[in-house]
Each structure stands twice: as structure tokens, then as C-alpha cells.
C-alpha positions as CSV (number, residue, x, y, z in Angstrom):
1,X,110.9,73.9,131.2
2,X,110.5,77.5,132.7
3,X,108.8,80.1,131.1
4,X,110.4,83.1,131.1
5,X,109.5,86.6,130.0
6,X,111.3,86.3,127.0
7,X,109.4,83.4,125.7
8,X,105.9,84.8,126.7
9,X,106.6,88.0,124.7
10,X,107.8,85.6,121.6
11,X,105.2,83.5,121.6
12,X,103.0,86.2,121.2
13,X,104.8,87.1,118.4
14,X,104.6,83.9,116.8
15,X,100.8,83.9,117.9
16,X,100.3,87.2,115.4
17,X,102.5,86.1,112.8
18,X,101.0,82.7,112.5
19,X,97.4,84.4,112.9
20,X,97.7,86.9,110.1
21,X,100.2,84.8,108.3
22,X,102.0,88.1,107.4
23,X,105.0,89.7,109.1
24,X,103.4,93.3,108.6
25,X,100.2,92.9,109.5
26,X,101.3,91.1,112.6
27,X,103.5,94.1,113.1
28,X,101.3,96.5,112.8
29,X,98.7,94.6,115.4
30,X,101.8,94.6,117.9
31,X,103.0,98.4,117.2
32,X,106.9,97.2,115.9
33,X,108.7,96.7,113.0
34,X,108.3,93.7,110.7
35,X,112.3,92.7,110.9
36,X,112.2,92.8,114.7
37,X,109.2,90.5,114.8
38,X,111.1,88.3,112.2
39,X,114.6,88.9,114.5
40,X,112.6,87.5,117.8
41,X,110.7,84.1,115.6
42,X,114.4,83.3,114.5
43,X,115.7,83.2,118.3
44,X,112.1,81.2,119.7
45,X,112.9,78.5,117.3
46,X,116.9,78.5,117.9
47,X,115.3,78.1,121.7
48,X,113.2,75.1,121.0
49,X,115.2,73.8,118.4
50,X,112.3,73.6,115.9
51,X,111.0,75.6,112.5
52,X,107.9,77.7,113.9
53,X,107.2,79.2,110.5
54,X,108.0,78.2,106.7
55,X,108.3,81.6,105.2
56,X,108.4,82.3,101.0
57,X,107.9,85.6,99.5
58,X,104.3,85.2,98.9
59,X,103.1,84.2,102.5
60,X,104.3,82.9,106.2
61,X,102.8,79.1,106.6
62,X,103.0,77.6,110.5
63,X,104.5,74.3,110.2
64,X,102.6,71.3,111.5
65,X,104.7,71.9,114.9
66,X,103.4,75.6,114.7
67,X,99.7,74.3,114.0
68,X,100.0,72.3,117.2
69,X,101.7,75.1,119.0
70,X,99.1,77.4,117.6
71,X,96.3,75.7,118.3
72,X,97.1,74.8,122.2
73,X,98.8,78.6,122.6
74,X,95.8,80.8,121.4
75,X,93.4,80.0,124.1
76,X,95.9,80.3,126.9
77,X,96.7,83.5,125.2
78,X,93.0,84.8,124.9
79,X,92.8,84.3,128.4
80,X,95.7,86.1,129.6
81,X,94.2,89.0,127.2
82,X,90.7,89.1,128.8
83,X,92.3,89.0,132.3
84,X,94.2,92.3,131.4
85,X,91.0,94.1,130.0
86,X,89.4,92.9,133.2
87,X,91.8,94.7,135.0
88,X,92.2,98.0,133.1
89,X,88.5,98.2,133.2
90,X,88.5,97.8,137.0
91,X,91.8,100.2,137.1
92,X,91.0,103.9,138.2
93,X,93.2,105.1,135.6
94,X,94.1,104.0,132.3
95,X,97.4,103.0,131.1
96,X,98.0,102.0,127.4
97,X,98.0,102.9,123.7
98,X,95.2,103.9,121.2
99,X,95.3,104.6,117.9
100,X,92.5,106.4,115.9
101,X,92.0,107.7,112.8
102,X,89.7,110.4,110.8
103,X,89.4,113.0,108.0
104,X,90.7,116.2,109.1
105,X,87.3,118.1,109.7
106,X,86.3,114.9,112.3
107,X,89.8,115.5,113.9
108,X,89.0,119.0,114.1
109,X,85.6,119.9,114.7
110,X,84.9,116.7,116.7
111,X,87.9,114.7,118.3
112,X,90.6,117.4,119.3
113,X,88.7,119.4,121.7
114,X,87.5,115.9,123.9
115,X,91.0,114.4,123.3
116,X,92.8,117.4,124.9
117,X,91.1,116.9,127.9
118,X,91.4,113.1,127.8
119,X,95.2,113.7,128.1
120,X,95.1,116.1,130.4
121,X,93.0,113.7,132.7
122,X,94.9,110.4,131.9
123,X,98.4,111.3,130.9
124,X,99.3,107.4,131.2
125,X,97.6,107.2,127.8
126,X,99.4,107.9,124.6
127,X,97.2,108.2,121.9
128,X,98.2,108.1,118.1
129,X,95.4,109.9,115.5
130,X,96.2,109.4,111.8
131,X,94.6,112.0,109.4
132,X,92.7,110.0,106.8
133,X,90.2,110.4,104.3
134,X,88.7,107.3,103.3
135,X,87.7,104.3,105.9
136,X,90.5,102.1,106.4
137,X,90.1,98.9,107.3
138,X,90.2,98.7,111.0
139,X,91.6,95.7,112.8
140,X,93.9,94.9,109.6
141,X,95.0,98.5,109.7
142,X,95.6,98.6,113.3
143,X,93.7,101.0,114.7
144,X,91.2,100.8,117.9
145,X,88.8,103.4,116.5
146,X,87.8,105.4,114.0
147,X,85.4,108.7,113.3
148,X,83.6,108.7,110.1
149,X,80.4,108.8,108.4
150,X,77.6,107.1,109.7
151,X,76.1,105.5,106.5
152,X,79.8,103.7,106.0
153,X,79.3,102.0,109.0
154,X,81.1,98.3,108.2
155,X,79.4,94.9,109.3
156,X,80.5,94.0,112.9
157,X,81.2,97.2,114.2
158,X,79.9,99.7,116.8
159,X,78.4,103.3,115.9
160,X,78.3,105.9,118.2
161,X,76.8,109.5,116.8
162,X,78.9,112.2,117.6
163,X,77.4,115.1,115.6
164,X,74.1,116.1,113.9
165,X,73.2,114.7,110.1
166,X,75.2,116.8,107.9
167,X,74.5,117.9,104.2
168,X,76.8,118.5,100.9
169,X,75.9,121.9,99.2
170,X,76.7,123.3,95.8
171,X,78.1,127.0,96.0
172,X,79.2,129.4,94.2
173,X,80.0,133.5,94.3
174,X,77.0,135.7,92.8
175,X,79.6,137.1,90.5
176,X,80.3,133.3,88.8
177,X,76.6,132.5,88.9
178,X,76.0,136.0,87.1
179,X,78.1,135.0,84.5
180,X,77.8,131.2,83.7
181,X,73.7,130.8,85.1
182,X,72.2,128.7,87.7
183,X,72.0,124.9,87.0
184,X,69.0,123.3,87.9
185,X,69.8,119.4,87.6
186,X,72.9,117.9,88.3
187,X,73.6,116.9,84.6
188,X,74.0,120.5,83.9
189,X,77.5,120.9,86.3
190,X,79.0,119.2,82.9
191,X,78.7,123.0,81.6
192,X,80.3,124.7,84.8
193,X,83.6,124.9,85.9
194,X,84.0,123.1,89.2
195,X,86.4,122.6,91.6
196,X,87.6,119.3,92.7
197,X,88.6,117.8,96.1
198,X,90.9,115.4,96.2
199,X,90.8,113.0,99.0
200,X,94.1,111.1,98.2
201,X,96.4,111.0,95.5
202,X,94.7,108.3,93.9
203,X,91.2,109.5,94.5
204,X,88.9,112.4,93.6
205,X,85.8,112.8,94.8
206,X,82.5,112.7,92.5
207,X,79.8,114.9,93.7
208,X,76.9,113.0,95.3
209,X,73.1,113.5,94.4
210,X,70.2,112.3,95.6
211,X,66.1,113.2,94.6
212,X,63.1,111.5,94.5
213,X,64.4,107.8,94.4
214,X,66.9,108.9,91.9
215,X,71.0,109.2,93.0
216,X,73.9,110.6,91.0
217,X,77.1,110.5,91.0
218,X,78.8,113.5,89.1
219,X,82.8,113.1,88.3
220,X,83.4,117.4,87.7
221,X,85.9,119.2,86.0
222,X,87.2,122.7,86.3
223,X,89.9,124.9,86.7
224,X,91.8,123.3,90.3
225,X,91.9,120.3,92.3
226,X,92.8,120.4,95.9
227,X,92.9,118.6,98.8
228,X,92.8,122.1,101.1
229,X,89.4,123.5,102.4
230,X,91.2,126.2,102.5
231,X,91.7,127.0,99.3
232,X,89.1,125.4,98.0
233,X,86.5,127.7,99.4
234,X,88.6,130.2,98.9
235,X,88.4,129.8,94.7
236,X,84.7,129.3,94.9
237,X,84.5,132.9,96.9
238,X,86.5,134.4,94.3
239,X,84.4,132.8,91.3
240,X,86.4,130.5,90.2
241,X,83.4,127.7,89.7
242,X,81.1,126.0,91.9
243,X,82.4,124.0,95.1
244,X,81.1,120.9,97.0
245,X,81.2,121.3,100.6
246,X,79.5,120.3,104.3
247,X,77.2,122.7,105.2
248,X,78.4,123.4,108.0
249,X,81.7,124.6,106.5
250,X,80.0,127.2,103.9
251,X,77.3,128.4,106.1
252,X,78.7,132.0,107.5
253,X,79.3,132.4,104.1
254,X,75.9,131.6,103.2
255,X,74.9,133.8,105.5
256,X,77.0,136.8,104.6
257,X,76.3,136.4,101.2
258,X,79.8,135.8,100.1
259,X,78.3,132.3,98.3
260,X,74.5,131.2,97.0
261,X,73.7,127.7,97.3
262,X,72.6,125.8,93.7
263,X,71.1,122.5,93.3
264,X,69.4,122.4,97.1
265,X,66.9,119.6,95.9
266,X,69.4,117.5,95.0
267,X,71.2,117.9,98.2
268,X,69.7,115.6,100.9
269,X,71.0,115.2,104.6
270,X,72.9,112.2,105.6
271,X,74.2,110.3,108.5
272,X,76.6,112.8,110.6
273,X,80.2,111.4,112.2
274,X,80.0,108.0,114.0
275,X,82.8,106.7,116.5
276,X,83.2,103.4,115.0
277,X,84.8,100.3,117.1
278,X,84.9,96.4,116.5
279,X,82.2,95.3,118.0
280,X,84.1,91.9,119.1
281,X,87.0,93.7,120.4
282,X,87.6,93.5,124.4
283,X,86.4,97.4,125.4
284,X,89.7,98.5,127.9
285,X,89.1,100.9,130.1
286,X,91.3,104.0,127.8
287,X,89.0,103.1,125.2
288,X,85.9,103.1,127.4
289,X,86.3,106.8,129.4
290,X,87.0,108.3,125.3
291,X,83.8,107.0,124.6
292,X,82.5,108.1,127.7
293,X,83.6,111.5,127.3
294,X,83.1,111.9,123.9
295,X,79.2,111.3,124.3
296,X,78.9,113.7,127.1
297,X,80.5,116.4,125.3
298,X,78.3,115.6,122.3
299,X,75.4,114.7,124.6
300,X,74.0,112.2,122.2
301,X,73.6,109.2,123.8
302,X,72.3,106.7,121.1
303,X,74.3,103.6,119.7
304,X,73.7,102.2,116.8
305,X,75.5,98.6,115.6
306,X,75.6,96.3,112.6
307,X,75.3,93.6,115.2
308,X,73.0,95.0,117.7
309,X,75.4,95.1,120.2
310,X,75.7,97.6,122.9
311,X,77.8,99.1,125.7
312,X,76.8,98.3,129.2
């Protein structure tokens, strides 16, 4: 029987399907829609003239002639893959798709001035960067990278520091803290009006506290709830209440005067933005010269990993 491209490209599909034994996370590893994965299945097995897949609405189950075309179709299929990295990491330029995602300061302050100049350089790459607050869960999710945190660093993956340790400071105008006092101890913010940040819909974000062995974990109240630094800072200028921010982002306004810091005892420094990768995941070379360039710009060239891994 000859193979043609055809079947190479469904058999891969099958490969992802019966791997994740879900249409949409297959589809999602693959970068397509769910019914076209499910539209190209159908015609493999027309083809071969056997069910692949038995398919309910709870779950997608290889048959025992998908187990054994499963089992003798991955390896062939893990080497094909590790030839192709081989060559894109010998290749002078890189051609392919990554997607990445971060909260909207890392995309900011961090990724969008090296990623310009990535595409400017390789403009064979397409890159796709998803504005997100809260870690996602990488290979399930679909993603090749990710900026966040360093302390959420998950098992098996790669860390590499992009930015100094940061800190969380409470503010607020003189004029507020005129008024209302200055708390001392977290337990007294129950008494303030605070602003809240919301990271999603579903999620708002309790003020972390940490002193002397001792860590809190305040859920505030107050007058708004946003999900714009904008406007958040902007209501703790104009008293308002007392805001939760990155240092880095109140500091000029620190500085001028516009805000005083509260609480700075309780407000410790913590693990800055880490570019976060699978640390089992075959490095291709578009991949490789982000990382590259994103530690030069940074000029921090330490790696940390949950596996004590490293790049060569």
C-alpha cells in the first residue's frame, strides 16, 4: 500500500486524537478545528475500511485496531518529529508557529520589545501571544511558552529569569490616608476601603502578605473592582482607598509624592517573570533564538528548572 500525503497528515491526526482521547485537545495541539479533525478520522477509516475511534459524548476510546495502530504509529511518528527539530535547529532561519502567553504587564514591559525584533529578523515565524492572567496549563492548553511568575514555576518545566524580583505595595493618596489613618497590620485593611483587581471574571485577587514566618491572605472590599491598571491607580491617586500594585508600577508616583506606601513590612520581594517551557519538549530552533534573544536583552543568564535540566 502507498503512503501518500494524505494519509501521513491523518494519521497524525488520529495519533492526537487517540493520544489525548479528546477531539479539542487534539485540536488545539494541531492548531485546527475540532470538526475538521473529526471530518479527516471519518475519511482514514472509510480508507482502511476499519473503526479507528469509538466516540460517545463523554470520551473518544481507540478500538483494539487503533491500539495496535497506535502503538506501532507513535514511535515512527516521534521519529519523524525529532528529525524535523534536528533540522530547524540546524536551519539558518526559522520557519514555524509559536504560541505564548502572559499577563498584560509581562507582554508589555518584558515580551513586546524583544518580539518586535524577533519578527523583524525572522519574518518566517508567526507568533500568536494570548493575554492571560493566571497560568494556564501549558501543553494541554497549547501553548510553546509562557511568562509568568517565578515562584509558580510547575514541575517539569524550564525557568528562565527575565526581570528583577519584584514586590506588591499598598498605596494610597496622603489625602485618603489623612482621613481614614494608616494601618499597621494587614488585619486592619478590613476598616479601609480598597480597591480590587480583578484578574478574570471569575477571579479576584486577595492581597498577599508575608512577615516573620507568618503569610496572609486578605480578600478586600471597597468602592471598585477592575481589571484596568489604568484605572485602578488612577482611583487610589484620587483617594478613593488603598491599592495593591507592583512596585515598579507605583514608583514615579512614589516618588512624586502623588501616593505613600502602607504596610512595607508586610510586603516582601518575590520571584520576578520567568520564561517558562516543557522541559521535555524538543527545543526548535524559533523557540531557541526567542530564548536567545530574550536573555541578552535581559542579560540575565541563569536557568533555573524543576528537573534540573538545562539548555546547551
Amino acid at each position: 500500500m502507498t503512503i501518500t500525503r494524505t494519509d501521513l497528515a491523518e494519521l497524525a491526526v488520529f495519533a492526537a486524537v487517540a493520544r489525548h482521547r479528546s477531539f479539542s485537545k487534539a485540536a488545539l495541539e494541531l492548531g485546527v478545528s475540532a470538526s475538521a479533525l473529526s471530518h479527516s478520522l471519518k475519511g482514514l477509516e472509510a480508507r482502511l475500511g476499519v473503526r479507528l475511534l469509538n466516540r460517545s459524548t463523554r470520551a473518544v476510546v481507540p478500538t483494539e485496531a487503533g491500539q495496535r495502530l497506535l502503538k506501532q504509529l507513535l514511535p515512527t511518528l516521534n521519529t519523524l518529529e525529532e528529525a524535523l527539530c534536528e533540522l530547524a535547529r540546524n536551519s539558518d532561519e526559522p520557519v514555524g508557529r509559536l504560541k505564548l502567553c502572559a499577563p498584560r504587564g509581562a507582554i508589555d514591559s518584558l515580551l513586546a520589545p524583544v518580539l518586535i525584533d524577533y519578527l523583524a529578523r525572522y519574518p518566517r515565524m508567526q507568533v500568536e501571544v494570548v493575554e492571560q492572567e493566571l497560568m494556564p496549563r501549558l501543553i494541554e492548553d497549547g501553548y510553546d511558552a509562557a511568562l509568568f511568575y517565578g515562584d509558580l514555576l510547575p514541575k517539569e518545566m524550564i525557568g528562565i529569569p527575565l526581570g528583577p524580583p519584584q514586590r506588591y505595595l499598598v498605596v494610597g493618596s496622603p489625602a485618603y490616608l489623612a482621613e481614614h489613618g494608616t494601618p499597621e497590620h494587614p488585619s486592619e485593611l478590613s476598616r479601609h476601603a480598597c480597591i480590587g483587581y480583578r484578574l478574570t471574571p471569575h477571579h479576584h485577587y486577595r492581597w498577599a502578605f508575608a512577615a516573620d514566618g507568618t503569610m496572609l491572605e486578605i480578600e478586600v472590599t471597597g468602592p471598585l473592582t477592575t481589571s484596568t491598571p489604568a484605572l485602578y491607580l488612577g482611583a487610589a491617586e484620587a483617594g478613593l482607598g488603598l491599592a495593591y500594585c507592583l512596585e515598579e508600577e507605583v514608583s514615579q508616583k512614589v516618588a512624586e509624592g502623588k501616593l505613600l506606601t502602607v504596610l512595607e513590612p508586610w510586603c516582601p520581594t518575590f520571584a520576578g517573570f520567568y520564561l517558562f517551557y516543557p522541559s521535555r519538549h524538543q527545543l526548535g530552533s524559533g523557540l531557541r533564538i526567542l530564548i536567545d534573544m530574550l536573555k541578552a536583552h535581559y542579560q540575565n543568564p541563569g536557568l533555573m528548572s524543576n528537573t534540573q535540566q538545562f539548555i546547551k
